[in-house]
N, C-alpha and C positions, 0 to 999 in steps of 0.2 A: 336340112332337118331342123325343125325349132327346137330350140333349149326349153327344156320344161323345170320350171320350179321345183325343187325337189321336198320333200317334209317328211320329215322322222315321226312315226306314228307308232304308239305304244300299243304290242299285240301280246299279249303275253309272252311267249318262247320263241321267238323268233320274226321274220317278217311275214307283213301284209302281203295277202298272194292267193290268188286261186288259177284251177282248172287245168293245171299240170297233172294229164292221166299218171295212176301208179303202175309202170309199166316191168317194174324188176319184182322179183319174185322174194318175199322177206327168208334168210335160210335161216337155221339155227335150230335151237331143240323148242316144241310146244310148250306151250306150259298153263297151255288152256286149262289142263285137269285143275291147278292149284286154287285154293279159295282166293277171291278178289284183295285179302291182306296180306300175303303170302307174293302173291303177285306185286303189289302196289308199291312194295317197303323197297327190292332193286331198282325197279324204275323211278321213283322218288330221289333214289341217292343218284344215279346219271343224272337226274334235270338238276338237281343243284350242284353238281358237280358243273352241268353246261353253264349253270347264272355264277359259280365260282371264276369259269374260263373267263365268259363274259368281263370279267369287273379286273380281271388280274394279267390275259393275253393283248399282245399285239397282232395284229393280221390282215391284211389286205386281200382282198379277190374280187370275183364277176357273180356279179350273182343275177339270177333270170327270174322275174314276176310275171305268173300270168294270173290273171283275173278274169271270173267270168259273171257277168250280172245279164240277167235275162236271155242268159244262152249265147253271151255275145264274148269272147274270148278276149281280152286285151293284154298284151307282153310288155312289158320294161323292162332292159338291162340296165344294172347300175353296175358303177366301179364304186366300190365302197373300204376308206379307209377306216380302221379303228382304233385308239389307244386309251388307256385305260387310264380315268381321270380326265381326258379330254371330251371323249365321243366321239362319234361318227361324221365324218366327212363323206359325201354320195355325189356324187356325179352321173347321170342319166347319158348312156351311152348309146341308145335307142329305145324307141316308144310308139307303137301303134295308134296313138295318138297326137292329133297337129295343135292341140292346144294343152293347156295348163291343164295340169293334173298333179291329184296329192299321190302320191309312191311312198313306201314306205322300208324302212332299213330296221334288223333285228337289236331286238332289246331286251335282256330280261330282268327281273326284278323279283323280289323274294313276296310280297302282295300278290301277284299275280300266279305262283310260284301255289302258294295258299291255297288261292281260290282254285286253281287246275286239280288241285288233291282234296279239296271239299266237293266237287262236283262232278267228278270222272272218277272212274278205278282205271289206272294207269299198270302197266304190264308189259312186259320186256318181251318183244315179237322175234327178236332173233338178231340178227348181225346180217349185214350186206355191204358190201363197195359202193363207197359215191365220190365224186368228183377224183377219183383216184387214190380214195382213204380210205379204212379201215372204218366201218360206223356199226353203232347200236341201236333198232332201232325198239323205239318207246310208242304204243300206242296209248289213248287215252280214250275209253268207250264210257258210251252213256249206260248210268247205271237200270236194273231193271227194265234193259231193251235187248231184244235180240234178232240175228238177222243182218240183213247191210243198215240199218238204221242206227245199230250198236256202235259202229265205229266212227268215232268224231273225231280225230288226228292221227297224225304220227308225226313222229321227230327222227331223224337221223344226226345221230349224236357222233362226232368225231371220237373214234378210241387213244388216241394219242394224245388230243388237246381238250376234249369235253365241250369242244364247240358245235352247235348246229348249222349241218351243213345243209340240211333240207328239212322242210314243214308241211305240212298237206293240213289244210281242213277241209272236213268232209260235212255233209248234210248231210238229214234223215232217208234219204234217198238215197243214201250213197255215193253221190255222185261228189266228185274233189272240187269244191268252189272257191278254193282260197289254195294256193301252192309256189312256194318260193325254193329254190336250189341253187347253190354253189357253184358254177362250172368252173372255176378254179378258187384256189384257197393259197395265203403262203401265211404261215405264221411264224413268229420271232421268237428265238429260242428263249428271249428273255424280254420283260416289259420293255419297253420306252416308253418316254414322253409324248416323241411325237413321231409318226412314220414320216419315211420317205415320201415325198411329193405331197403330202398333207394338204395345202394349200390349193392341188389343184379342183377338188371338192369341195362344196358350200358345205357347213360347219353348223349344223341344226341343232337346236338346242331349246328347253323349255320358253315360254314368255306367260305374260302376264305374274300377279301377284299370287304365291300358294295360300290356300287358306286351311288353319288346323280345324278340329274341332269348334274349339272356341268361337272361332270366326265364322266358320260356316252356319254354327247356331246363332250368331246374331244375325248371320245373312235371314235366316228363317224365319226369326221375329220379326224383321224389318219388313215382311212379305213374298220374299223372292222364293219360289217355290224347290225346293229341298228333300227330291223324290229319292229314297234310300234304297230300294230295288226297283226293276225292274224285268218283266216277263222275259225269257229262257235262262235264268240261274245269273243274271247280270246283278252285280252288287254295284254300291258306290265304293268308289278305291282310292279317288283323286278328287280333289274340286281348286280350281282357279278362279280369278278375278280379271278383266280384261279392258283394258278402256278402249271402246270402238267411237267412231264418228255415230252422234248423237245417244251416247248414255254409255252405261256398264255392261260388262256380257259375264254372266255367270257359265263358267264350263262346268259342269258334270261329267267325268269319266268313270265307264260302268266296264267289269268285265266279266266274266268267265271261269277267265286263266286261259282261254284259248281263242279269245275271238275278244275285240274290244269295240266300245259303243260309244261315243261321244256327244255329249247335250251340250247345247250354249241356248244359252236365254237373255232374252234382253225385250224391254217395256218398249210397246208401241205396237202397231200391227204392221203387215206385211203390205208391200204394195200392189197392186192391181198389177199391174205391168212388171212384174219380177220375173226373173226368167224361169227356165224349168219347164219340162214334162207334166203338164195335169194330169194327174191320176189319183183313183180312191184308193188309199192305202188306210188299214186299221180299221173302217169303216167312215175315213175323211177324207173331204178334197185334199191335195198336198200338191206341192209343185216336186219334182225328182230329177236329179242330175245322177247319170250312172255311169260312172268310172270304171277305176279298179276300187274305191271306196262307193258305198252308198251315201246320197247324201238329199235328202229331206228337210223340207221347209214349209211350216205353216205359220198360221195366227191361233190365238185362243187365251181367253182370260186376259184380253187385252197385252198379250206379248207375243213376241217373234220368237219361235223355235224352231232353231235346227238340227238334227241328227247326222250322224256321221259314223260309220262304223264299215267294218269288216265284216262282221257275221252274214251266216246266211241270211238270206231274203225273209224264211217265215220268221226269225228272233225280230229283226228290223222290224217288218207289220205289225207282230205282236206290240211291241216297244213303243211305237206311233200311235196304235188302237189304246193303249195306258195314259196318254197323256191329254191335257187338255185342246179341244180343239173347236169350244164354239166363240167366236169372237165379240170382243166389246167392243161394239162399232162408237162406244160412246167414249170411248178412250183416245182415240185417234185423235191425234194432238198438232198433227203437221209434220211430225219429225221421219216420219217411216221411211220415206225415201234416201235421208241422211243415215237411221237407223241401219237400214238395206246395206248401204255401203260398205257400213260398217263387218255388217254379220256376213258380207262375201269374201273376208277375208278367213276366216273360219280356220282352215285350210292350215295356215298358219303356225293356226294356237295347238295343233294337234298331240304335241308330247307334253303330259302332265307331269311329266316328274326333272327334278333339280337334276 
């Protein structure tokens, strides 16, 4: 079995994952009747309660990803360690895939925390057993939709620890294209430092340079393009600075609150012979690699971009059709090839935050 590079990807409320069917039935009392504020204020206090767990528990388990891009299912177990103050340590246990792929391990953060509760009305579905826990489970629907189109997540929140044991994202369709779960869980009656066997998991963690405000506005005036939303409720929440082979890469990380999107930009164009999938996406040629992440690469306005995200397939198209994509062939400098190099690393730069 090949060892697969493992990478910590910032999804809002848990991990990157799709196409795990919702197979148990939510129990507990309705509470459809209630207006969407009445609803939103319980379930609010569990997710920060979970990003509380998050930052203050230790815990070790297995946890199962499946992902599906264009109907094609893909699994990864990870063994993932955590401690609080250190991060996550993941180790890929199996993978339906024989080459390098990004996976990703839960993470939450109070930005993303934000955005989940400016763009869903979130509401307490009931209580169910998972991995042999006691959980609450939190949905998060889209507002002014109803129908199966209405439901864009759920969380199964541990009742003991406020940790997420399982995540579903769903499409407009309905159908669960993103889904991560627990099959076992052990957590530590009290923090540590460091768990048990810690070391046997690679140890992900942010890279490149954060850039504040400040910074990112002179990135703007300097020319580097500094898109502030983008199409399905995606804000900017994150930006980094990255030095690849042949220039700078600006990351952009956009989210939700429940799906996350990643840009890297860097000057020069893309080369002829790049790998990837041709296909029209947004209404432009692009090259496509489909994983358990999406991952998108064109030319335009004389730079290399790539996309990388989580979300559904129509937010990604949307997101590609926004940006720029006819190219300055008079820019092409020689370096694209060294450029390329650089920006297949991507993968990498995936977690924005310290």
């Amino acid at each position: 079995m090949t060892r697969l590079r493992v990478l910590l990807v910032l999804t809002g409320l848990g991990a990157l994952m799709t196409g795990v069917p919702v197979s148990a039935q939510v129990m507990g009392p309705d509470v459809g009747g209630q207006p969407a504020t009445a609803q939103s204020a319980p379930a609010m206090l569990l997710l920060e309660n979970a990003a509380r767990a998050w930052r203050t528990r230790t815990w070790s388990g297995t946890q199962e990803i499946v992902s599906t891009r264009s109907g094609e299912p893909r699994l990864a177990v990870l063994r993932i360690q955590h401690a609080p103050g250190v991060g996550s340590a993941v180790r890929v246990v199996s993978s339906d895939s024989q080459a390098e792929q990004a996976v990703a391990a839960d993470i939450l953060d109070e930005k993303l925390l934000r955005l989940l509760g400016d763009h869903y009305e979130l509401r307490v579905a009931g209580r169910e057993g998972w991995a042999g826990r006691a959980a609450d489970v939190v949905e998060a629907r889209r507002p002014g939709t109803s129908g199966e189109a209405a439901l864009a997540g759920r969380f199964w929140l541990d009742r003991e620890t406020g940790l997420v044991l399982r995540r579903d994202v769903l499409d407009e369709a309905g159908s669960v294209v993103r889904s991560s779960a627990f099959v076992d869980l052990e957590v530590l009656p009290v923090a540590a430092s460091t768990p048990v066997g810690y070391a046997e998991g690679k140890l992900v963690g942010p890279t490149g340079q954060h850039l504040d405000e400040v910074a990112l506005a002179r990135m703007s005036e300097d020319g580097w393009p500094v898109v502030r939303e983008l199409p399905g409720r995606m804000e900017l929440f994150e930006s980094r600075l990255h030095d690849a082979d042949g220039g700078d890469v600006l990351q952009l990380s956009y989210s939700d609150g429940l799906s996350t999107l990643s840009l890297f930009v860097q000057k020069g164009e893309l080369p002829a012979d790049t790998a990837g999938s041709v296909q029209s996406m947004g209404g432009a040629t692009v090259r496509v690699w489909q994983s358990d992440l999406e991952r998108v690469v064109w030319s335009g306005d004389g730079r290399t971009w790539t996309l990388v995200s989580d979300a559904p397939e129509s937010v990604v198209g949307a997101a590609v059709g926004a940006l720029p994509h006819a190219p300055a062939r008079d820019e092409v400098d020689g370096l694209a090839p060294r450029i390329w190099r650089g920006m297949s690393r991507v993968g990498s730069w995936l977690n924005p935050f310290e």
